[in-house]
matplotlib code that plots the C-alpha trace (Angstrom):
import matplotlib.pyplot as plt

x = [1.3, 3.2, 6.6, 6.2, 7.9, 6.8, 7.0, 4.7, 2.4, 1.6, -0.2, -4.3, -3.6, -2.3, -5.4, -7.1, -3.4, -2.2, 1.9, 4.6, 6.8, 9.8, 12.2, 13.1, 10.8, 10.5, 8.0, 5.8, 2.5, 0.3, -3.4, -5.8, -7.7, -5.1, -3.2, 0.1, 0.7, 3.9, 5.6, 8.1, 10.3, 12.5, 14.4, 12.3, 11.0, 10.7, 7.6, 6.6, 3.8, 1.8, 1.2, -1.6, -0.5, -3.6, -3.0, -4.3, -0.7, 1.3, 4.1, 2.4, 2.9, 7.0, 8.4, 5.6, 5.3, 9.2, 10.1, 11.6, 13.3, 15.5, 14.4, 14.1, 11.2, 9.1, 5.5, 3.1, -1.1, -3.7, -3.7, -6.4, -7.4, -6.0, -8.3, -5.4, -5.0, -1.2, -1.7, -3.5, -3.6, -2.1, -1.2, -3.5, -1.1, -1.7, 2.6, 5.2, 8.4, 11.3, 15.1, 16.7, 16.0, 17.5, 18.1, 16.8, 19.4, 22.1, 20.9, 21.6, 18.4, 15.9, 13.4, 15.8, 17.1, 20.9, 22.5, 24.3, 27.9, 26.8, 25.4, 29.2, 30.1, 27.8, 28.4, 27.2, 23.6, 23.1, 21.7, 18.5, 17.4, 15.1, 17.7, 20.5, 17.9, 16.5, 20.3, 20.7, 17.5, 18.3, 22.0, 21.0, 18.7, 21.1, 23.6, 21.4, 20.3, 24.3, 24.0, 21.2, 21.7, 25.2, 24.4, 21.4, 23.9, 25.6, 28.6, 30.3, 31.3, 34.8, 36.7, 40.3, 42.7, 42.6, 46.0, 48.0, 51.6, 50.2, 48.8, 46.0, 46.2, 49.3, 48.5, 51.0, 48.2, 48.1, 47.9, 50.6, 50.3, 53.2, 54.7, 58.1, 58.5, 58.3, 60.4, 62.8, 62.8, 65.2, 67.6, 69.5, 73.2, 72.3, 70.4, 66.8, 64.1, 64.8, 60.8, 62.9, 62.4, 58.6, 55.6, 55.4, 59.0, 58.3, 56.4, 52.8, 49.5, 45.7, 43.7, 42.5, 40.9, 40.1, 40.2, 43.9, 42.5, 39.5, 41.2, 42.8, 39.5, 37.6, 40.7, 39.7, 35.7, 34.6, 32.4, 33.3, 32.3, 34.1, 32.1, 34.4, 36.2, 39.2, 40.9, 42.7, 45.7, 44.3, 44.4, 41.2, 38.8, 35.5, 32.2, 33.1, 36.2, 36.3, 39.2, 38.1, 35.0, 32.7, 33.5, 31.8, 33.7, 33.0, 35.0, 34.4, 36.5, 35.4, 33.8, 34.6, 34.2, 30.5, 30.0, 30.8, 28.5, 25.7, 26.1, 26.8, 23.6, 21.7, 23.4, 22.5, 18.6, 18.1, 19.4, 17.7, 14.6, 14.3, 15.2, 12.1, 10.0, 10.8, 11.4, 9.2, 8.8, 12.6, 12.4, 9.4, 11.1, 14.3, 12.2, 10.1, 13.3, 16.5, 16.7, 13.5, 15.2, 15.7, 13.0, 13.6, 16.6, 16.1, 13.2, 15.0, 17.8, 15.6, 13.3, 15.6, 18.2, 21.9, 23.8, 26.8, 29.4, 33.3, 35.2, 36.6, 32.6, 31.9, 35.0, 33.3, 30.2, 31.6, 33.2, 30.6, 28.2, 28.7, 28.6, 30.8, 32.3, 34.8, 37.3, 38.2, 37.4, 40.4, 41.0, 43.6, 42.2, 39.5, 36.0, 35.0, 31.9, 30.4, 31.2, 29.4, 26.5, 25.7, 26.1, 23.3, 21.1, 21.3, 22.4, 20.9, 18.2, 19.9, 22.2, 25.2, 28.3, 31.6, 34.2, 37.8, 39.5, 43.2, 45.3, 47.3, 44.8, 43.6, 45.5, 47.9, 45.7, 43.5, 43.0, 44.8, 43.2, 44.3, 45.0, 47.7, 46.1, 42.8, 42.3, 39.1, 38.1, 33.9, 32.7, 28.8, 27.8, 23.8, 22.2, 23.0, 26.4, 28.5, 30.6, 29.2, 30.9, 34.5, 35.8, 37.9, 38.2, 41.3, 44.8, 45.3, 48.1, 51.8, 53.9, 51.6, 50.7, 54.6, 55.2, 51.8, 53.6, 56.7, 55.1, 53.5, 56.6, 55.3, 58.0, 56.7, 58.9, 56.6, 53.4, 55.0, 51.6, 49.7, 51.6, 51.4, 47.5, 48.3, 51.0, 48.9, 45.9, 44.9, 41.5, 39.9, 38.0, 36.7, 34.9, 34.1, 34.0, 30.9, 31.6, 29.0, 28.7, 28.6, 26.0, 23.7, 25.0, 23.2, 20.0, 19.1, 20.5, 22.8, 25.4, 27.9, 29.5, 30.4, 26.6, 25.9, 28.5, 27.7, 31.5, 33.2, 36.9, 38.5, 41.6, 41.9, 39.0, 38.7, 36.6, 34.7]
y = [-38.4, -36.0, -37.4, -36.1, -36.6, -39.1, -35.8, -33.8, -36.7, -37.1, -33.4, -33.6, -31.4, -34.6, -36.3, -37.3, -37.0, -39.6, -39.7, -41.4, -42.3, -43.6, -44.7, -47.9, -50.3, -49.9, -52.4, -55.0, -56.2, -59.2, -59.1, -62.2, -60.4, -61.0, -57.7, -56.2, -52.8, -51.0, -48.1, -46.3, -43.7, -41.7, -39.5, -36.3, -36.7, -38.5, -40.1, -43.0, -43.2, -46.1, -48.4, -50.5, -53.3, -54.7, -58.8, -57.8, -56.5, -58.1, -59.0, -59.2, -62.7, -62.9, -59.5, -57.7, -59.9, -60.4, -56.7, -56.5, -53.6, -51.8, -53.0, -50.4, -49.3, -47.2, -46.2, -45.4, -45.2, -42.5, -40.3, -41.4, -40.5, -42.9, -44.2, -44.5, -42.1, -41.5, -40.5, -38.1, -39.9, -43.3, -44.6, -47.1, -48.6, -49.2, -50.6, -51.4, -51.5, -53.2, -51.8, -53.6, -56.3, -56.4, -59.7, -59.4, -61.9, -59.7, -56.5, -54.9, -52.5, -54.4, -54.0, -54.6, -51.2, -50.5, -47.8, -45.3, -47.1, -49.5, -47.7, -46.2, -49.3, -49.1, -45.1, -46.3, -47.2, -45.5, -42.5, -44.7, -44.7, -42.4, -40.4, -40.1, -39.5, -36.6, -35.4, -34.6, -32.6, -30.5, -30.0, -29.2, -26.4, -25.4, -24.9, -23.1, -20.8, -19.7, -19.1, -17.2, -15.0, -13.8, -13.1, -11.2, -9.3, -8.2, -10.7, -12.6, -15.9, -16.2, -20.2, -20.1, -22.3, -26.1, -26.4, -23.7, -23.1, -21.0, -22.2, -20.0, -21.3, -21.8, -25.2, -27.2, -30.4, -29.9, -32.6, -32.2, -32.3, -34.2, -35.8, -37.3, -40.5, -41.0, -44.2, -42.4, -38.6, -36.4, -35.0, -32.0, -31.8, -31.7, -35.2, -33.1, -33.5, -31.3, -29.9, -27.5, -30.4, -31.3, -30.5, -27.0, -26.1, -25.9, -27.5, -27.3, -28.3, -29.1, -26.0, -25.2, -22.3, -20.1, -17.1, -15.4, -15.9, -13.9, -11.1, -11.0, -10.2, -8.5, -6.0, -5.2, -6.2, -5.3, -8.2, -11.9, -14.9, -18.7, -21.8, -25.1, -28.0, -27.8, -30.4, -31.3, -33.8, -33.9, -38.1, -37.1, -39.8, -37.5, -37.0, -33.4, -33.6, -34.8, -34.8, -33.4, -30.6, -27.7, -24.2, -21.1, -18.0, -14.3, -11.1, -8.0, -4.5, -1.8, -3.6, -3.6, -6.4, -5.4, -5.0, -9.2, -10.0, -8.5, -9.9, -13.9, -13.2, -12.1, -15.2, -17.7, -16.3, -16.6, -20.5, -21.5, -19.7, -21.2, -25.2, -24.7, -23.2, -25.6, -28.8, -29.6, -32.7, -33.2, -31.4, -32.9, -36.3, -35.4, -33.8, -36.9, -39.3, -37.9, -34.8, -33.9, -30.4, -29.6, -27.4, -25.5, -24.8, -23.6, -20.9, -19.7, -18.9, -17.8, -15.8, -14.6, -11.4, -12.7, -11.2, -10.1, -10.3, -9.9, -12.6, -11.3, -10.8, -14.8, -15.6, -13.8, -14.7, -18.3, -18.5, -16.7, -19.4, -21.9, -24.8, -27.6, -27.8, -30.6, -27.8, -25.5, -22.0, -19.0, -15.8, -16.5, -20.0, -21.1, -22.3, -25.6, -26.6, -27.1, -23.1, -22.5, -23.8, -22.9, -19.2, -20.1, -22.6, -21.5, -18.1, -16.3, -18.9, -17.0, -17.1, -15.3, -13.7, -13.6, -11.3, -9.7, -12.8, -12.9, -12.6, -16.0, -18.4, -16.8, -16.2, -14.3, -12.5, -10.9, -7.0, -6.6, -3.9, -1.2, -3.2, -5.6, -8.2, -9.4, -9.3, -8.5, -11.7, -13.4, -16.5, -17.4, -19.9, -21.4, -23.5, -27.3, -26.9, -24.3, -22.8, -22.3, -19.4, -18.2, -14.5, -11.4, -7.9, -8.5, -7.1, -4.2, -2.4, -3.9, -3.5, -4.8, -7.6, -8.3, -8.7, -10.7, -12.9, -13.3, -13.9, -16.9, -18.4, -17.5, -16.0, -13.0, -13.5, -16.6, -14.1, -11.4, -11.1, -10.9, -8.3, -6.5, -5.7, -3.5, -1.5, -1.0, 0.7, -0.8, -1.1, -2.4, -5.4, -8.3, -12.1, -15.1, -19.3, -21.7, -25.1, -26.6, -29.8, -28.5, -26.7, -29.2, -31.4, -28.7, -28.4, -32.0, -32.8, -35.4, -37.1, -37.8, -35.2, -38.4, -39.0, -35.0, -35.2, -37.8, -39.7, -39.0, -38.6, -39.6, -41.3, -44.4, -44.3, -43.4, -46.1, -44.2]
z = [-86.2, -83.8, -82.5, -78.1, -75.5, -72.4, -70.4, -73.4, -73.8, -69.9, -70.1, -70.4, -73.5, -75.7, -74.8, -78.7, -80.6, -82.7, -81.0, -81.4, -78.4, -78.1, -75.2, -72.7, -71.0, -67.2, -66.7, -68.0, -66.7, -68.9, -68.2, -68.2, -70.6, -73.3, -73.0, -71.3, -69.3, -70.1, -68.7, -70.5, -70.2, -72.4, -69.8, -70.1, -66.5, -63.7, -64.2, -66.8, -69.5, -69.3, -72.6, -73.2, -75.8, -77.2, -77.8, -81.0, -81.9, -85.2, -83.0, -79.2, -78.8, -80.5, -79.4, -77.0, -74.2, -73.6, -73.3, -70.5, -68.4, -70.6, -73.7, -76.5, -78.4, -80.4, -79.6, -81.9, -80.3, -79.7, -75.8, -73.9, -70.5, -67.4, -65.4, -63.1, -59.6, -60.9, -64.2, -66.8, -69.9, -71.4, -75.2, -76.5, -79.0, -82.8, -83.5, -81.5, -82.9, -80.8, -81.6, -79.1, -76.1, -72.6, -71.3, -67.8, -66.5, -67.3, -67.2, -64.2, -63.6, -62.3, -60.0, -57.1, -55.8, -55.6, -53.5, -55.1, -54.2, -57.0, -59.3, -60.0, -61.1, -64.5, -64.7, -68.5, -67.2, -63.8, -65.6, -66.4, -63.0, -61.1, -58.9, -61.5, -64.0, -61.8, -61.0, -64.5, -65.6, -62.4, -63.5, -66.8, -65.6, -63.1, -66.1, -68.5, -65.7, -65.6, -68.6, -68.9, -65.8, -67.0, -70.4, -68.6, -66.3, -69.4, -69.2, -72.3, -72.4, -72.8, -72.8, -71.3, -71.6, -70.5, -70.8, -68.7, -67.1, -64.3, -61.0, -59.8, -56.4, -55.5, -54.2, -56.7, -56.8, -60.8, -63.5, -65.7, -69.5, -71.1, -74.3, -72.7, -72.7, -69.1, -69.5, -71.4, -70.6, -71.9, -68.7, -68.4, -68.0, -64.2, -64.7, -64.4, -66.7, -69.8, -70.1, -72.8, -75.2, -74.2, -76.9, -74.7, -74.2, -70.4, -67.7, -68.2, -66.3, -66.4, -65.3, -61.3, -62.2, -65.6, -63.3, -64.1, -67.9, -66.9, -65.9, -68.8, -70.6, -67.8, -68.2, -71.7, -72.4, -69.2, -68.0, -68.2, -67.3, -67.5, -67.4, -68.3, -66.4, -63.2, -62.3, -58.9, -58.4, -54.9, -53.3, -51.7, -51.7, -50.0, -50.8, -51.4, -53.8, -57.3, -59.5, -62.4, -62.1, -63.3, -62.9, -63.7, -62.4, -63.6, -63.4, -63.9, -64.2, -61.5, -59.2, -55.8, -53.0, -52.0, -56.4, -56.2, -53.4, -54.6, -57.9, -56.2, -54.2, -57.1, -58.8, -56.7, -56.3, -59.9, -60.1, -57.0, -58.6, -62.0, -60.7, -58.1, -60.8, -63.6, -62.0, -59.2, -60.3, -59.6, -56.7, -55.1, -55.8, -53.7, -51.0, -50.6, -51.0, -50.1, -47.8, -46.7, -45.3, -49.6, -50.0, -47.0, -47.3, -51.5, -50.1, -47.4, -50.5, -53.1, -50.3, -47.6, -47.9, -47.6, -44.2, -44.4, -41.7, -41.2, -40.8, -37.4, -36.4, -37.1, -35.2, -32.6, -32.2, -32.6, -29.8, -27.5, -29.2, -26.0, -28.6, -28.6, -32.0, -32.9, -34.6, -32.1, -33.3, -33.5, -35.5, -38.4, -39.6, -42.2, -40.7, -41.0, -42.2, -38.7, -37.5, -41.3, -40.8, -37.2, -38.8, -41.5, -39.7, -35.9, -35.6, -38.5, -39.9, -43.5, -46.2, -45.2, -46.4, -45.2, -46.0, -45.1, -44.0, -43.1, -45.7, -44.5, -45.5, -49.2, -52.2, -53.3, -55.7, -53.4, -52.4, -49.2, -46.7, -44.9, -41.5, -43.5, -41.6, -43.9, -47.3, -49.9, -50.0, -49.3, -48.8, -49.4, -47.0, -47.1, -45.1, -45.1, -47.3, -45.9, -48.6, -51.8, -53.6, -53.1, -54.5, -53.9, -55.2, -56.8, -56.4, -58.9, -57.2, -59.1, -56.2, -53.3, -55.4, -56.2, -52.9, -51.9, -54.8, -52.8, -49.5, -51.3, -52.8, -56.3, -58.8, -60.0, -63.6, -64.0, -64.0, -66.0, -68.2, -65.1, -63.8, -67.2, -66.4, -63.5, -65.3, -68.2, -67.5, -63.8, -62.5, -59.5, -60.6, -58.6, -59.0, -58.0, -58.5, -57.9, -58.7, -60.5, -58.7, -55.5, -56.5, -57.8, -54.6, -53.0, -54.8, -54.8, -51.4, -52.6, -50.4, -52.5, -55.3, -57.3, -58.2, -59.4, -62.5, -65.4, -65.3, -61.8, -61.9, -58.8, -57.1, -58.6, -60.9, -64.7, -66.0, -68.3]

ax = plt.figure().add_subplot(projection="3d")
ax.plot(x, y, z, "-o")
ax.set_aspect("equal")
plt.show()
């Protein structure tokens, strides 16, 4: 008897196998005719199986006919064809074997539907439902396509630290790591705290970014890539922001600005690619029930070249747009997602990318140009999101970067091992960051960031 899958034993091929199946009850339906209809589903699709229980069954009457949603069992039958409109085959079952009831006063999942608000308040459950359910196969495609496309690009995986003393950003919003007894810290003759006596000897943080790492082994292996969590001390309670999140972020010695963009355009193709391939079951669902702009918007990615504009040339034709946006538009500040989208969805109908910004509002780290005014840095921006991917050809020169250092209130002694990779052997190098939940926010059309990771981390909020 061949153990399947609900998703393996829905295909016309398992019609005649002996199977067992085994997963949670989503329904139960009795028959006059001294039988029950059960669906069940295991997680590996969308779609259920259905059951026929024959009354026959040792244990129809004391176990069978109280299943209720979320009730556990195993199935054990023959694959027959449906003579259902929904469904290729069903199991005819020989045993049922019941692990585990649900009492369908309590339990939480019934047939009534509850918005997504709600369903973070049983994080432990939501991922039995359709949406959530869906969420996750696309996320776990979307994650082995990362990996699959850098180790196809010739990239190796490299983990960097969780714990770190250096902030990437320069933002200062950092979780810090800590074995002082806050009520009882140790203070320096000055009355500070003495971090000379933490578990670190110094201050130290939870990680923004992997990228300074990165370049770290870019400088010496060539080709790297990052995939692990960020977190954010940000007290930003938006549909956008999480606390704690997914990052994949590559580098790579000797490549140049226009090296990056081709390789995040590449990038994206290939994700956006395999999720519409291999889950259009997924897909078709969110189309039909939560953006019906989804598909659109993936083929027009996957099929469509990716423009690429200056910064100074949005700002431009911005402002001879005639549109009324609700941030006003000027050269020297970051575009909001509004002036983003009217590039991708209005002007150009395209993915596009943006690059040379002014060097006021990106980091410190990135390759300043010739006119002192902008800097190496791109943007990818796609229809419906905005921003997707941030990167830079990096800063390899010591003393422009020293001062770019400086001019951000950074202490260059604090980066001394940084600064080490541009007096020992320099090279240009460049790379990027896609945050994994904004891009599965963007695949399945999601509202809300907080339902496209398993156990959000936000303000206030660290049930699970």
């Amino acid at each position: 008897m061949d153990k399947l899958s609900v998703r393996d034993a829905r295909q016309a091929a398992a019609i005649g196998r002996q199977v067992t199946l085994q997963g949670w009850i989503r329904t139960r339906r009795d028959s006059k005719g001294g039988f029950s209809f059960l669906e069940l589903n295991d997680g590996s699709s969308l779609a259920n199986i259905q059951i026929v229980a024959d009354g026959k069954l040792a244990n129809y009457e004391s176990e069978v006919k109280h299943l209720s949603p979320g009730s556990s069992v195993t199935i054990r039958g023959e694959v027959k064809p449906s003579g259902g409109k929904e469904q290729a085959t069903e199991v005819h079952a020989t045993e049922i074997v019941v692990h585990g009831l649900a009492d369908p006063e309590a339990y939480p999942l019934q047939k009534k539907r509850h918005t997504l608000e709600k369903l973070r308040e049983w994080a432990h459950l939501r991922p039995r439902t359709n949406t959530i359910g869906a969420v996750m196969r696309v996320r776990n495609r979307i994650s082995r396509s990362i990996h699959e496309f850098f180790q196809d690009e010739g990239f190796l995986y490299v983990n960097t630290p969780i714990i770190t003393a250096s902030d990437c950003e320069g933002a200062g919003e950092m979780f810090r790591v800590s074995t002082i007894d806050p009520a009882n810290p140790p203070r320096t003759a000055e009355g500070k705290i003495d971090y000379a006596q933490d578990f670190f000897g110094k201050p130290a943080f939870l990680t923004v970014s992997g990228q300074l790492e990165g370049e770290i082994y870019a400088t010496a292996l060539g080709k790297i890539y990052t995939f692990g969590p960020t977190f954010r001390a940000e007290n930003s309670n938006t549909s956008r922001h999480l606390a704690e999140f997914w990052m994949v972020e590559p580098e790579a010695a000797f490549f140049d600005l226009y090296d990056d963009m081709a390789l995040a355009e590449r990038f994206l193709k290939r994700i956006v690619g395999d999720v519409l391939r291999d889950c259009p079951e997924d897909m078709q669902f969110f189309q039909e029930r939560v953006d019906n702009t989804i598909m659109a918007a993936l083929e027009t990615v996957r099929d469509r070249e990716f423009l690429r504009i200056t910064y100074t040339e949005a700002i431009e034709l911005l402002e001879k747009s005639g549109e009324k946006f609700e941030f006003p538009v000027r050269w020297g500040a970051d575009l909001q997602a509004e002036h983003e989208r009217w590039l991708t969805e209005k002007k150009f109908n395209a993915p596009v990318i943006l690059y040379d910004y002014p060097r006021g509002i990106k980091a410190f780290y990135m390759r300043l140009n010739d006119d002192g005014k902008t800097v190496r840095a791109m943007d990818v921006l796609v229809p419906r999101v905005g921003e997707i991917i941030g990167g830079s050809q990096r800063e390899e020169r010591l003393d422009v970067l020293i001062d770019r250092m400086k001019e951000s209130g950074l202490n260059p002694d604090d980066y001394w091992w940084y600064l080490d990779l541009r007096r020992f052997g320099t090279v240009p190098h460049a790379g990027f960051g896609l945050g994994l939940e904004r891009m599965v926010q963007f695949v399945t059309g999601m509202a809300n960031i907080r339902d496209v990771i398993p156990f959000p981390r936000t303000p206030g909020s660290a049930e699970f």
